[in-house]
Every structure is written in structure tokens, then in C-alpha cells.
C-alpha positions in Angstrom: -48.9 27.0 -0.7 -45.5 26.4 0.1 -43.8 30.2 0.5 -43.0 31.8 3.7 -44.5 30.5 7.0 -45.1 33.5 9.5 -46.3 33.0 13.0 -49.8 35.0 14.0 -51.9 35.6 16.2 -55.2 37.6 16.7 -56.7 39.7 19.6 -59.3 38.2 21.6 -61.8 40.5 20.3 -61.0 39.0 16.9 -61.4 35.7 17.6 -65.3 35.3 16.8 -64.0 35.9 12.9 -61.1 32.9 12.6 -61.2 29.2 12.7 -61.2 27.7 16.4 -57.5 26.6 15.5 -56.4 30.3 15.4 -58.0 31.5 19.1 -55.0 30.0 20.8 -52.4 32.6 20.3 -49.8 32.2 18.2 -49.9 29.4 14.9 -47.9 29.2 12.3 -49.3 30.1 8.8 -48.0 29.4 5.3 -48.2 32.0 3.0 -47.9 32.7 -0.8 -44.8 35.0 -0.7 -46.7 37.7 -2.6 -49.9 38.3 -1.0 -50.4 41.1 1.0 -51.1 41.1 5.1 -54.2 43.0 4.3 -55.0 39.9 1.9 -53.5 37.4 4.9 -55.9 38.6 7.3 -59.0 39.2 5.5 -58.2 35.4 3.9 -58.7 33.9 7.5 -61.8 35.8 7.9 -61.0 39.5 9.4 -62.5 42.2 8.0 -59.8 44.8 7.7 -62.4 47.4 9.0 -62.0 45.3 12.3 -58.1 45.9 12.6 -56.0 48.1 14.5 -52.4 47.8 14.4 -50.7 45.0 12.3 -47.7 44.3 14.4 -44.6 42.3 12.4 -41.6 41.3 14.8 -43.3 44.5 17.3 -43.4 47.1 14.7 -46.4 48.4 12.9 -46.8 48.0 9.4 -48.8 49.0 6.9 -51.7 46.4 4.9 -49.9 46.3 2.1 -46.9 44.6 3.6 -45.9 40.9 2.1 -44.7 39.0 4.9 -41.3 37.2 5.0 -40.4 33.8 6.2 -40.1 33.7 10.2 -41.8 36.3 10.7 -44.1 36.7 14.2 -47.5 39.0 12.9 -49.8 40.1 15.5 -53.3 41.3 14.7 -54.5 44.4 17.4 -58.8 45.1 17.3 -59.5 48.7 16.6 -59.2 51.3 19.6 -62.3 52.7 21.0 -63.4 55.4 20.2 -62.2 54.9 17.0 -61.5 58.3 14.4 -62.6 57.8 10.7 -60.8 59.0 7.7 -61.1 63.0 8.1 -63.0 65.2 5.1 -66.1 64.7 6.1 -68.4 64.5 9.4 -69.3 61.6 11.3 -72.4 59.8 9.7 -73.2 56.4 9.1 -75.2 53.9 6.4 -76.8 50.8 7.2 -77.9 47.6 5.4 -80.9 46.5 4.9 -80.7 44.2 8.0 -80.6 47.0 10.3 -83.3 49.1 10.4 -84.1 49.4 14.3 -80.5 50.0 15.0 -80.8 53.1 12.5 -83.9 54.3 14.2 -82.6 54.3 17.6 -79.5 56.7 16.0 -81.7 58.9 14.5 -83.7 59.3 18.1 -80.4 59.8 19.2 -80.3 63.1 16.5 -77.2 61.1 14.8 -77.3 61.1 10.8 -78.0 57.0 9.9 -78.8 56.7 6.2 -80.4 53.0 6.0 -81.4 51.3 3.2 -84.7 49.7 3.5 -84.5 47.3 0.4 -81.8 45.0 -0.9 -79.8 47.0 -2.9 -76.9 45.0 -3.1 -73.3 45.2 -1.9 -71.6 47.0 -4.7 -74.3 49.6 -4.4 -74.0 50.0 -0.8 -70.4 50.6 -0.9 -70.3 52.7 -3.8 -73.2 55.0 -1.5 -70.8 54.8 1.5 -67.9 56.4 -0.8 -70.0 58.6 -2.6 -71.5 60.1 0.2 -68.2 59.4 2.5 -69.9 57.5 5.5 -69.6 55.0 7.7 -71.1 51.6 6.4 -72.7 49.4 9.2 -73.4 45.7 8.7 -73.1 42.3 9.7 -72.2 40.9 6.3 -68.4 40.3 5.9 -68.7 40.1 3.0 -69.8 43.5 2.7 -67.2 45.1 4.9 -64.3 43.5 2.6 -64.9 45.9 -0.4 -62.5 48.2 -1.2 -64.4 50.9 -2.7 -66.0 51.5 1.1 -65.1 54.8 2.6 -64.9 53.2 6.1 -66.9 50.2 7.5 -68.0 48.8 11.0 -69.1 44.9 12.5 -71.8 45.4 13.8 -71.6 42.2 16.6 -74.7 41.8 18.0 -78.0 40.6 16.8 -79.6 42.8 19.7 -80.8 46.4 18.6 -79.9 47.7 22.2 -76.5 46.1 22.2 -75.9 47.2 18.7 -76.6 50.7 19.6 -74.7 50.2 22.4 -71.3 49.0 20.8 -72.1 51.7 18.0 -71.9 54.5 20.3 -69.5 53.0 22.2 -67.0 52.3 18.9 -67.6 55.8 17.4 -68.6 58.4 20.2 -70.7 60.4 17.6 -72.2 63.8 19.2 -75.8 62.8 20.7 -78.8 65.3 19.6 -81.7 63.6 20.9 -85.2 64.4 19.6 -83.8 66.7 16.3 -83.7 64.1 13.7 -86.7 62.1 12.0 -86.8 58.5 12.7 -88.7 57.5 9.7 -86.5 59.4 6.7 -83.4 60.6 8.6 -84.6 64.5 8.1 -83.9 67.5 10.6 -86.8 68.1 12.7 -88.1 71.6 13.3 -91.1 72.7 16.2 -94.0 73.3 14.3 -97.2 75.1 15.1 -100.0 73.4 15.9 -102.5 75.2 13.3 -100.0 74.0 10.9 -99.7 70.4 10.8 -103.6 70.2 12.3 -105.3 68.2 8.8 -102.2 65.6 10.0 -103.9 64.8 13.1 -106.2 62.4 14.4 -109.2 64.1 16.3 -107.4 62.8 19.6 -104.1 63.4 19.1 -105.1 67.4 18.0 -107.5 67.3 21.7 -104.5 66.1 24.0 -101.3 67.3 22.1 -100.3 70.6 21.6 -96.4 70.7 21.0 -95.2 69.5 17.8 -92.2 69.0 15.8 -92.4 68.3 12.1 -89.5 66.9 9.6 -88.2 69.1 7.1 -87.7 66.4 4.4 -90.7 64.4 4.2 -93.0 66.3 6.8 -93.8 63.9 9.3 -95.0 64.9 12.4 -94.3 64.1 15.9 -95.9 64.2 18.9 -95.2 63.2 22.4 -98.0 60.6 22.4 -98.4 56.8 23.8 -95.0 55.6 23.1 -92.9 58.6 24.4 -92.0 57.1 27.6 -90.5 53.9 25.7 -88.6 56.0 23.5 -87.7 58.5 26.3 -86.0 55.2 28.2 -83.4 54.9 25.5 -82.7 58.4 25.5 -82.2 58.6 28.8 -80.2 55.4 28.8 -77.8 56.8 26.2 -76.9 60.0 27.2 -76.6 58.9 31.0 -73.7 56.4 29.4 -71.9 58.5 26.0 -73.4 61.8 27.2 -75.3 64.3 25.0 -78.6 66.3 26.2 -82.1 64.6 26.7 -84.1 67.0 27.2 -86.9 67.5 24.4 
């Protein structure tokens, strides 16, 4: 290319998406002369889901701004907690790579749609638009497609971290114990005579409050694992608030 040449740089919690060569603060950059920012940025490897303010000479401006020669561009990282476009409430999707992060937000009572199968990338974001929420992933790729709704990095491979940086980014309203961790259903308390043919002969001896999903009617129990489960509860609320109590 030989158009403009801006000056950028990226903050720090952008760094893990550009070369090594761009983490040093500000470096020059040759640009087209017709591409967008929105197209600079992504092109050295930003998802534009990760962005907050794009600075030019210490002025915002929008994504669709075609940078001029001299011009000093600073990239800003998102501000936590971060708001999502408004017409709809705060929910989320994730990709098929996700699938303990979406249970842990369900325990939580927060509404994670997660796709267990491959279904692709333009299907995912189409399912994000269509159903306006937030798409989760690790896949860059993924988070660059316009027809999203809204999209988030998820930056850690650790299910606890992710959860972690997820409530952190989005401070979604906590309902623990309401939602179904297997199909993303509401859960209701159900009677015990009710969902008895669903039990084992132990469970029905040493259990005798239930809850039951209204979508695909599983049933819960506080049984073996409760405690485990109860730990990240507890963890969660203690840190990004909400109500543990069962």
C-alpha cells in the first residue's frame, strides 16, 4: 500500500490480538486511503466487538471513518460493565466450544443459549441477530461478522475465569437455581408425587424437594454434587451479587 500513513496504537488489554511489533505503543501504519478504521483495526487482528473508543488526533470517531495521512489513532478496550445495543434483554449464545461456561450461566439463572454441535459461523451469527443476543466465542473469526447483533472474546480457556470475565464484562442480573442447566428452560418447584416414575429408588428415599424444567422436564434434586455446584454459586454472588439461596 502506499496511501496515508497514520500512527496507532492499541490498549494493553488489546495487545494479545496484534503482532508483537504493535504492543509498543505507538507505530506507524500505511493505509489504503479508502478503507475504513473499522476495516484498519479488524485487519491487524482486533475484533471490533473488543473496541471501545476509536480516538483520531483525541477525538472519537465513528468505524466508518477513513483515516487521513498524519493522523495519531488510538484504539481504547471496551468499558466494564459494558451496555449492549438496547431492544432487547440481556442474554447470551455460545459456540460449540463453550459448553461448561454456558452451564455455569445457567446455574447462575442467566439465559445462555449454547449450541452443542458445529453449526457453523454464518448460522451462529444469523441466531445471534435473529434472536438479538450476545454471541460468545473464542473464534475471531466469528466475532468479525457483521450480521452479529453484538459479540464478546471470550479470553480464557478456564471455565471459572471465563465465567468470571463474563460476569465481570456484562453484569447480567444473577438468579441462581431458576434456570435448567441442561436445555436453558425456567425451572419450577415440583411435587414430589409428580416427578416420582423420574427417580431412582434412592434418590425418591433421601430427596424430597424438587424442581422440574418447564421445557424439557428435567428434574433436579439437591443430591451428591450440590455442594460443588453450591461453591460457584456462592463464589459468584459474593463477587457480582445476586441471591444464593435455593
Amino acid at each position: 500500500m502506499n496511501g496515508p500513513e497514520i500512527h496507532i496504537s492499541f490498549a494493553p488489554a488489546l495487545h494479545l490480538f496484534v503482532p508483537a511489533e504493535r504492543r509498543a505503543g505507538r507505530t506507524p501504519l500505511t493505509t489504503d486511503g479508502t478503507s475504513s478504521l473499522g476495516h484498519v483495526v479488524e485487519s491487524l487482528g482486533v475484533p471490533l466487538t473488543e473496541t471501545g473508543r476509536l480516538l483520531v488526533d483525541g477525538r472519537p470517531v465513528d468505524t466508518s471513518h477513513i483515516p487521513a495521512e498524519g493522523e495519531t489513532v488510538e484504539v481504547e478496550d471496551v468499558v466494564r460493565p459494558q451496555t449492549v445495543p438496547p431492544g432487547a434483554p440481556l442474554r447470551f449464545l455460545l459456540d460449540v466450544h463453550l459448553g461448561t461456561l454456558a452451564r455455569r450461566l445457567r446455574l447462575l439463572g442467566v439465559d445462555a443459549a449454547y449450541e452443542s454441535e458445529d453449526i457453523g459461523d454464518p448460522a451462529l451469527a444469523a441466531l445471534s441477530a435473529r434472536e438479538r443476543r450476545v454471541m460468545l466465542s473464542r473464534d475471531r473469526g466469528l466475532l468479525r461478522r457483521r450480521e452479529l447483533w453484538a459479540g464478546a472474546y471470550v479470553y480464557s480457556d478456564r471455565p471459572e475465569d471465563q465465567l468470571r470475565d463474563v460476569l465481570e464484562r456484562f453484569a447480567p442480573p444473577l438468579a441462581p437455581w431458576t434456570r435448567c442447566t441442561a436445555c436453558n428452560g425456567e425451572l419450577s418447584d415440583a411435587d414430589k408425587d409428580a416427578v416420582r416414575e423420574q427417580l431412582e429408588q434412592g434418590t425418591e428415599k433421601t430427596y424430597d424437594v424438587f424442581a422440574q424444567c418447564v421445557e424439557c422436564g428435567r428434574v433436579y434434586w439437591r443430591g451428591a454434587h450440590h455442594a460443588r455446584l453450591e461453591a460457584i454459586v456462592s463464589d459468584a454472588v459474593r463477587e457480582f451479587g445476586g441471591a444464593a439461596a435455593h
